[in-house]
C-alpha positions in Angstrom: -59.3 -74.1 11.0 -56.5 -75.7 12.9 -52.8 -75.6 11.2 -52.7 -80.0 10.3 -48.9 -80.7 10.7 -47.1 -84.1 8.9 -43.7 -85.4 9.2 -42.0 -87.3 7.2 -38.1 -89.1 8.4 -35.9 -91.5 6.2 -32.2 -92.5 7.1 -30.1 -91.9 4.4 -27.0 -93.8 3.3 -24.5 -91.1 3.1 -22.9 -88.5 5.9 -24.9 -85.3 6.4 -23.0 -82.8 4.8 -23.5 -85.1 1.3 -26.8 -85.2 1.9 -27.5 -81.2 2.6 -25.2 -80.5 -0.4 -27.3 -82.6 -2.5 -30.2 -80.8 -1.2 -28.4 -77.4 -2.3 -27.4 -78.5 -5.7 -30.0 -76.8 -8.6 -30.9 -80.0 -9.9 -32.7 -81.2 -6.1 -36.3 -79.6 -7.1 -36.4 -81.3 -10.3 -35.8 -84.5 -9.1 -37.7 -84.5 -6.3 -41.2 -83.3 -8.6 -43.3 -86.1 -8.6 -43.7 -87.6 -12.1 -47.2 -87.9 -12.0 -48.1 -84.3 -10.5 -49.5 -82.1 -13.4 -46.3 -79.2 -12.2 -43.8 -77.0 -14.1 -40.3 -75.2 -12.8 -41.3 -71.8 -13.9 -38.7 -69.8 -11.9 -35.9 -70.2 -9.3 -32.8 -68.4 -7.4 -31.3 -72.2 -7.7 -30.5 -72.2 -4.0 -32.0 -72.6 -0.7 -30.6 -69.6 1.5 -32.9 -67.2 3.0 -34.2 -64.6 0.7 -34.4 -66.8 -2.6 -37.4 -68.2 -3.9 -38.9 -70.6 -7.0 -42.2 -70.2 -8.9 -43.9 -73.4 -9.8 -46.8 -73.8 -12.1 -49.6 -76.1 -10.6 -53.0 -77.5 -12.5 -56.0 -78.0 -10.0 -58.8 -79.3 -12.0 -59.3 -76.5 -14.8 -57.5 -74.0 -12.7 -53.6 -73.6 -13.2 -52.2 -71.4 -10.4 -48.5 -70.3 -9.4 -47.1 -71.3 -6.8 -44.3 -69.3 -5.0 -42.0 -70.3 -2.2 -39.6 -68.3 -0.2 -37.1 -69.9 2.1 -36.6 -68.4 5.2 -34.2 -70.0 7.5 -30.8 -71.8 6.9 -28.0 -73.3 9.3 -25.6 -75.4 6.8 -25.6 -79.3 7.6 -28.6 -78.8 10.0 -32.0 -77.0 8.6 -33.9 -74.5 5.8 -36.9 -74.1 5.8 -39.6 -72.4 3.3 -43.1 -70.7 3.0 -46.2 -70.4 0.8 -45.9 -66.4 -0.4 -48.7 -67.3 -2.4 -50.5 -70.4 -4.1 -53.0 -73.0 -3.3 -52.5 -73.2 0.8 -53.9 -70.3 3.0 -50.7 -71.0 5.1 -47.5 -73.5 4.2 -44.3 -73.6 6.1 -41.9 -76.8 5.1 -38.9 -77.6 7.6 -36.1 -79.5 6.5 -34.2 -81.3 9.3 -30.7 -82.8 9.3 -28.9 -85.4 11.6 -26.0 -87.2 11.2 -26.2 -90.7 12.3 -22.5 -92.1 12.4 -20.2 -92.7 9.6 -21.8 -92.2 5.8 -25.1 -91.9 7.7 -27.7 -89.6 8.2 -31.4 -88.5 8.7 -33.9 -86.2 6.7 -37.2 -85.2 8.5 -39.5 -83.1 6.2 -42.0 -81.6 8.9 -44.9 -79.5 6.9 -47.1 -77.3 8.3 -50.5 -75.9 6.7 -54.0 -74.9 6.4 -56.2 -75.2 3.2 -58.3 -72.0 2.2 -61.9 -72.4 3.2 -61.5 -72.6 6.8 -63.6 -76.2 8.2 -65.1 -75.9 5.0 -62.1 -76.0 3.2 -60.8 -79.3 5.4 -64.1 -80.5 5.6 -64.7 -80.7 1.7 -60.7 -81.3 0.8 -58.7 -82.5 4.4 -58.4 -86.2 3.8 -57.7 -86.3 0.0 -55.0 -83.2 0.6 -53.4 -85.1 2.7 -53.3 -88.5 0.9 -51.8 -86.3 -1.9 -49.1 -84.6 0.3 -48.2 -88.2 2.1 -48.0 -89.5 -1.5 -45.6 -87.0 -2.8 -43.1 -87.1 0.3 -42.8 -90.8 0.3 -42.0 -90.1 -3.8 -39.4 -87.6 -2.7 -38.0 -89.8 0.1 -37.2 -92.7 -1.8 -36.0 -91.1 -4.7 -33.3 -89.1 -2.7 -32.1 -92.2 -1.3 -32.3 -94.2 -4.7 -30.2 -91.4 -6.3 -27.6 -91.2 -3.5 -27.2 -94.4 -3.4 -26.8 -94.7 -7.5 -23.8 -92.4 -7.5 -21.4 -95.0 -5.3 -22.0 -97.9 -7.8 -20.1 -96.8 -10.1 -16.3 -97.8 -10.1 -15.1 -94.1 -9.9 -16.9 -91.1 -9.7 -14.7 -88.3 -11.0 -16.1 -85.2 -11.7 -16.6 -84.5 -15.0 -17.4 -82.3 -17.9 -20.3 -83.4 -20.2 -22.0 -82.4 -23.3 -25.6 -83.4 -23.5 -27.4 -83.2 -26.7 -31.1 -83.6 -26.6 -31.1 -82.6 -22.8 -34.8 -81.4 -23.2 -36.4 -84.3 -23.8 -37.4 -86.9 -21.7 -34.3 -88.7 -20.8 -32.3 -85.5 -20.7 -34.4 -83.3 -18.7 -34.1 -86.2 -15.6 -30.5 -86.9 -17.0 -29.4 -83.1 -16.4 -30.6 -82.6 -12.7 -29.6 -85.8 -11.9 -25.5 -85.4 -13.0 -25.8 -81.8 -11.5 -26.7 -83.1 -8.3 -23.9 -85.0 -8.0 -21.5 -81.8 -9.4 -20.7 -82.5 -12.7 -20.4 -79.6 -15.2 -22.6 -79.8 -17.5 -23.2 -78.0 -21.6 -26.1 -78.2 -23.5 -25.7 -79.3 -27.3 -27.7 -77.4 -29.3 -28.9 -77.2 -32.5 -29.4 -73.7 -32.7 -27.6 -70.7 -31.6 -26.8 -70.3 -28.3 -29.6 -67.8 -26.3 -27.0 -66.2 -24.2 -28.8 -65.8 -21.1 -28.9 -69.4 -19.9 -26.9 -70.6 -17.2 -26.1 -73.5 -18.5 -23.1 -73.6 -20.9 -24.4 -74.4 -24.7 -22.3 -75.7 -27.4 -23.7 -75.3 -31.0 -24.0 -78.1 -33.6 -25.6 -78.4 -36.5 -25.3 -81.8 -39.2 -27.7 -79.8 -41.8 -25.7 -76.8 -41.9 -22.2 -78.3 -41.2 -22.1 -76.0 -37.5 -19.5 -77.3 -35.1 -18.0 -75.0 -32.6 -14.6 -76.9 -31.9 -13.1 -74.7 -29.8 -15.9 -75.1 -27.1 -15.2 -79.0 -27.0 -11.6 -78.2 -25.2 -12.3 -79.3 -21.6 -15.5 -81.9 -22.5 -14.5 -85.2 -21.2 -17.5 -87.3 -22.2 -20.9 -86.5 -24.8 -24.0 -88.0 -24.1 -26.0 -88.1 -27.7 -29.6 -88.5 -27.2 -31.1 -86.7 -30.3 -32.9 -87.4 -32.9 -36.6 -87.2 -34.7 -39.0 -88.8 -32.4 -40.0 -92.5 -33.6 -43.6 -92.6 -31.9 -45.5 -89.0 -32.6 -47.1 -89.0 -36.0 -47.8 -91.5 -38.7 -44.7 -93.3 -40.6 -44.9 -90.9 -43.6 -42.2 -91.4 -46.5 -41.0 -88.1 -45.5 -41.1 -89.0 -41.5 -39.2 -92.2 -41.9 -36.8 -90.4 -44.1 -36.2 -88.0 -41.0 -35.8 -90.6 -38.4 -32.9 -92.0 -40.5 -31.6 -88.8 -41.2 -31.7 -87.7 -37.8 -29.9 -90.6 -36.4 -27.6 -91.6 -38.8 -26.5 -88.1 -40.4 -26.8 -86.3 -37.0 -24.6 -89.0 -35.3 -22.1 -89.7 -38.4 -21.5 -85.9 -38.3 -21.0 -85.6 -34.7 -18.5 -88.3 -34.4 -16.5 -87.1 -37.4 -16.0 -83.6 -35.5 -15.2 -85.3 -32.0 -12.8 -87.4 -33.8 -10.7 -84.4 -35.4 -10.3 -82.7 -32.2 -6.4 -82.4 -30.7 -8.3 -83.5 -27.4 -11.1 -85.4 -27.9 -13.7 -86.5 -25.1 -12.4 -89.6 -23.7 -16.4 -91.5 -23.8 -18.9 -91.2 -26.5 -22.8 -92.7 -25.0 -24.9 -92.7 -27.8 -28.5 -93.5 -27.9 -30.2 -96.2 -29.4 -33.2 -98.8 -29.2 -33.6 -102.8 -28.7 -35.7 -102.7 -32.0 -32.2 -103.6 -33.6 -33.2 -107.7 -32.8 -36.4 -107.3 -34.2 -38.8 -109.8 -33.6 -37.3 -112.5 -31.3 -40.4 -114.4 -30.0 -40.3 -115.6 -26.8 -36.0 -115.8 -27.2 -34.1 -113.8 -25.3 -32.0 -112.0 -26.6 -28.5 -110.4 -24.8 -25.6 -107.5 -26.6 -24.3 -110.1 -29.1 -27.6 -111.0 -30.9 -27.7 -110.4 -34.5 -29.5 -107.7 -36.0 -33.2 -108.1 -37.1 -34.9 -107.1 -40.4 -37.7 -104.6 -39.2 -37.5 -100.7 -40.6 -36.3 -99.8 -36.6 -33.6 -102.7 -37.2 -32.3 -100.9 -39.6 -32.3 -97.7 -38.4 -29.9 -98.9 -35.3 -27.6 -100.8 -37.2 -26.9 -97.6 -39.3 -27.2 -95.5 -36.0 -24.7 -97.3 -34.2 -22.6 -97.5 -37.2 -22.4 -93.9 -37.5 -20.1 -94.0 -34.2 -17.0 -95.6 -35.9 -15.4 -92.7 -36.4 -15.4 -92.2 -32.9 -14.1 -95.7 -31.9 -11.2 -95.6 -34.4 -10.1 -92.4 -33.0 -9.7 -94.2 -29.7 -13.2 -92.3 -27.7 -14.7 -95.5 -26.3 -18.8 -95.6 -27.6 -20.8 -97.1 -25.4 -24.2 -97.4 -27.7 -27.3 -97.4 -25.3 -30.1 -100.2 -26.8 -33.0 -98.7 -25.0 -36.3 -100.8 -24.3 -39.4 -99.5 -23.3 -38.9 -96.2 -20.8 -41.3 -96.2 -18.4 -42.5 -92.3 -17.0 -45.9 -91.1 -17.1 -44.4 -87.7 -18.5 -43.8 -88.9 -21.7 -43.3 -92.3 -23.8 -45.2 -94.7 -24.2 -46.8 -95.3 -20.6 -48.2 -91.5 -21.0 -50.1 -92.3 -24.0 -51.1 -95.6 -22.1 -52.5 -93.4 -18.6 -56.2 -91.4 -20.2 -57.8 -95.0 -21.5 -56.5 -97.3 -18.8 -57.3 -94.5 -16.1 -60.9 -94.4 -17.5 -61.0 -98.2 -18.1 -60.8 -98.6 -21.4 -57.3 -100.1 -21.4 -56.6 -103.5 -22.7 -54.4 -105.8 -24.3 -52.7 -105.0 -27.9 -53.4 -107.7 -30.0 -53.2 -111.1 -28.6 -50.5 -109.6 -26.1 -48.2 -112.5 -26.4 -45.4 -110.2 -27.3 -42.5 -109.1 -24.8 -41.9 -105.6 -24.1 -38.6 -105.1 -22.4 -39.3 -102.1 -20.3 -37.0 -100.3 -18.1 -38.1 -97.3 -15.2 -36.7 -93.5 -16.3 -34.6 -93.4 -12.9 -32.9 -96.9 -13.7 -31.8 -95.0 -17.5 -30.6 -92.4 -15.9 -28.6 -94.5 -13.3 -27.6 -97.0 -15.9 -26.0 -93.6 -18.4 -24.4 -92.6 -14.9 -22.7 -96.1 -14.4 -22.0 -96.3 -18.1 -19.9 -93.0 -17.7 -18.0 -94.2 -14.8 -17.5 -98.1 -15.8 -14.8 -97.2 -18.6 -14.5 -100.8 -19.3 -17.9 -101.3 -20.9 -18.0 -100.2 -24.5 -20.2 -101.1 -27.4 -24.2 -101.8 -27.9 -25.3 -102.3 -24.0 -29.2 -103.1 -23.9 -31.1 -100.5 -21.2 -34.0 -102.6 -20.0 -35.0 -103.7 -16.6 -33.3 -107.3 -16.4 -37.4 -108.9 -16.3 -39.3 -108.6 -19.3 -43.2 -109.0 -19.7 -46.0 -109.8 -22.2 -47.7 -107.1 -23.5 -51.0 -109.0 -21.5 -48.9 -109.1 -18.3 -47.9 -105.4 -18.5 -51.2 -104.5 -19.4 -52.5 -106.4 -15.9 -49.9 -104.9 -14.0 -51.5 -101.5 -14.6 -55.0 -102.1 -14.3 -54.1 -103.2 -11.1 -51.5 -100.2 -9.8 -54.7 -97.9 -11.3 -57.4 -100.2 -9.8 -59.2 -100.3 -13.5 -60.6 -103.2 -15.7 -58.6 -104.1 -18.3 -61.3 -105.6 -20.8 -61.1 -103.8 -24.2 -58.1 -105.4 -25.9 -56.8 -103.3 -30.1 -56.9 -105.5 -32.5 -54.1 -105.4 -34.9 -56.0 -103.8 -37.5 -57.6 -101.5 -35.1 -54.1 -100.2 -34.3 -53.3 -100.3 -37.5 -55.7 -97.9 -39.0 -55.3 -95.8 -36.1 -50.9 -95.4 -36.4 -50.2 -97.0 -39.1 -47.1 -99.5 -40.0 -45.2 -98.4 -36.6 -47.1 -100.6 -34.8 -45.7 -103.3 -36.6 -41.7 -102.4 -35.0 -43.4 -100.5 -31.9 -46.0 -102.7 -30.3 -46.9 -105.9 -32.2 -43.2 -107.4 -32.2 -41.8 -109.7 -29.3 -38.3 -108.4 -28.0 -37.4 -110.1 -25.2 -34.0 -108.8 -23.8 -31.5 -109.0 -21.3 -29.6 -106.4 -19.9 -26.4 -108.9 -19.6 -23.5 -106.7 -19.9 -25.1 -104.0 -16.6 -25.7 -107.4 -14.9 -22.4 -108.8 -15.5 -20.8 -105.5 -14.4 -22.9 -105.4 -11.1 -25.8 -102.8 -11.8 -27.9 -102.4 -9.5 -31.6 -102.0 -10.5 -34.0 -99.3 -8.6 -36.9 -101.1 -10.1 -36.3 -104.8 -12.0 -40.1 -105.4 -11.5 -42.8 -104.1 -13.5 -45.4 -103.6 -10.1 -43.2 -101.7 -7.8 -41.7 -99.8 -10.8 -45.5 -98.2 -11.8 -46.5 -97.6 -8.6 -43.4 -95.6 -7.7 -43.9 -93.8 -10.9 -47.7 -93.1 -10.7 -47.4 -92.7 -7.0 -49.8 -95.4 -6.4 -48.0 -97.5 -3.4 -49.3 -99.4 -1.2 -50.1 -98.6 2.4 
């Protein structure tokens, strides 16, 4: 079978040696995985000089196979290049390509190269789709290279900084982490445990249950970015689980901020996490930062979560508390639950789908914590949504459509209540309409304000 060859060129707003660097930095495979692509880091040197290579873990079908690259050529601010040492492809070779373009400008060709096992078989049975799927993850790649380089020059300053992360495994930290380390920030893992040693990545141990708090390691952090806590949406609303989402978020935070607070140097920004389900249920109102408080159990919760940061604000750290909406990635949240029943057509609306989820994309959080870190004059709760709301009917629409599936079996209130239990109440049955006024106000700029364009860049389902 004949070697099938694609290209794939995008000019880039920033000068060439930005761009290559960014394309040297450890955090560049990460970010450039496709969301939707069943794939796992398993191994890598962390750079792109001849000689080092990265394992990743694939899923065809049934089948999950390794996948290991080697790169093999390099010329700084011009070219690398990698090959297939052994995985799906009987041959893969991957050019990268770099041109300047004039001032803060500059062009990326990806030019791959392969043949699939099989021989004409092989293409015969596999060709087309292969190729749909390689055209599909390049254009993902493209585009979120560009939206990421792009993200870093809103903000007012971008000093280099050193940050403390906690809860930088789950699904806002694990895009958060690559993303500041593209763009060379040092970075320390705040962990709940002690530290393994043989990371490399700094970690910082804390602890709220067994009064842990390694001071000494906090000397040169300049901002903490606290996104723990017991997950709200896996598993029923037990006594005991209710008790551990307060206890997570208010104890956990309360404890943290104390210790900052005590420190001779303390970091100069605290960015704390926390949800939109303080308004409660505001109809069809929308509802910006200086709403009052609602009186649902998540309410609640976020009034004593963002409470729990006072400490912190008296001691002069400015808080900036982050009032998430729905976050939209199919590797976790809410649209990953959403993706087996609407992919097999069984999606529909949740009750009578009148109520207004305010979603927001994974990439715009991360860009919005990145801006939030660099814009020192916003402080205080600061809603992370996308700045264009939708009914619960219109969202559910909006996927059938990017999945090309029926959306005809609506749950029923009680349904969904027997099935979870009271969350549903605070998670999906109540209307929160909300702006995103104060990142407006400041000049945010939004990857994806639209629900449409936003799934199909996350499911990779644009269209031709």
């Amino acid at each position: 079978m004949e070697t099938s060859t694609l290209v794939f060129r995008s000019e880039v707003p920033v000068s060439v040696e930005k761009l290559f660097q960014w394309h040297q930095s450890p955090g560049a495979l990460s970010r450039l995985m496709p969301p939707w692509e069943n794939a796992r880091l398993i191994s890598t040197d962390g750079s792109i000089e001849p000689g080092s290579s990265t394992t990743l873990q694939i899923k065809l079908g049934p089948v999950r196979l390794n996948w290991v690259a080697q790169h093999t050529e390099f010329s700084l601010n011009h070219h690398f290049q990698d090959i297939q040492l052994s995985g799906p492809f009987s041959f893969w070779k991957h050019d990268h390509r770099f041109e300047s373009s004039g001032e803060n400008r500059s062009f990326l060709e990806d030019r791959i190269e392969y043949r699939l096992p099989g021989g004409i078989l092989g293409g015969f049975i596999a060709g087309q789709s292969v190729t749909r799927k390689i055209e599909r993850m390049f254009r993902y790649r493209h585009d979120t290279m560009i939206e990421d380089l792009k993200s870093y020059s809103q903000s007012i300053k971008a000093n280099k900084m050193n940050i403390a992360i906690s809860g930088s495994k789950g699904l806002i930290g694990s895009a958060l982490w690559p993303y500041l380390e593209n763009d060379q920030h040092q970075l320390t893992r705040l962990v709940r445990s002690k530290p393994a040693g043989n990371e490399i990545a700094r970690e910082i141990t804390w602890n709220y249950q067994s009064d842990v708090f390694d001071a000494e390691k906090f000397a040169d952090i300049d901002s903490v970015i606290h996104l723990a806590g017991e997950s709200i949406a896996d598993g029923r609303w037990t006594k005991a689980k209710k008790q551990r989402i307060v206890d997570s978020r208010f104890l956990g935070t309360k404890f943290l901020c104390e210790k900052l607070a005590k420190l001779p140097n303390p970091p100069k920004t605290f960015i704390c996490a926390s949800a939109i389900g303080y308004y409660g249920e505001t109809g069809n109102h929308p509802v910006a930062e200086d709403a009052a408080c609602g009186d649902l159990f998540l309410s609640d919760i976020c009034r004593q979560w963002e409470e729990a940061t006072q400490s912190a604000t008296d001691a002069g750290i400015r808080v900036v508390n982050l009032r998430f909406g729905v976050i939209l990635s199919p590797k976790g949240g809410a649209l990953a639950k959403m993706l087996l029943p609407f992919s097999l057509g069984a999606g529909g609306k949740i009750g009578n789908g009148r109520q207004f989820w305010s979603w927001i994309s994974l990439d715009d959080v991360i860009s919005a914590i990145y801006f939030l870190l660099n814009n020192t004059k916003i402080a205080g709760p600061t809603n992370i949504v996308a700045p264009h709301a939708v009914t619960n009917l219109e969202f559910t629409k909006t996927l059938g459509k990017v999945l090309r599936r029926p959306t005809i079996f609506p749950m029923p209130h009680f349904a969904a209540r027997v099935a979870l239990g009271e969350m549903v109440d605070d998670l999906l049955f109540a209307s929160t309409r909300v702006v995103p006024q104060k990142l407006l106000d400041a000049g945010f700029e939004f990857r994806h304000p639209d629900l449409e364009p936003a799934l199909r860049h996350l499911l990779g389902k644009q269209l031709n």
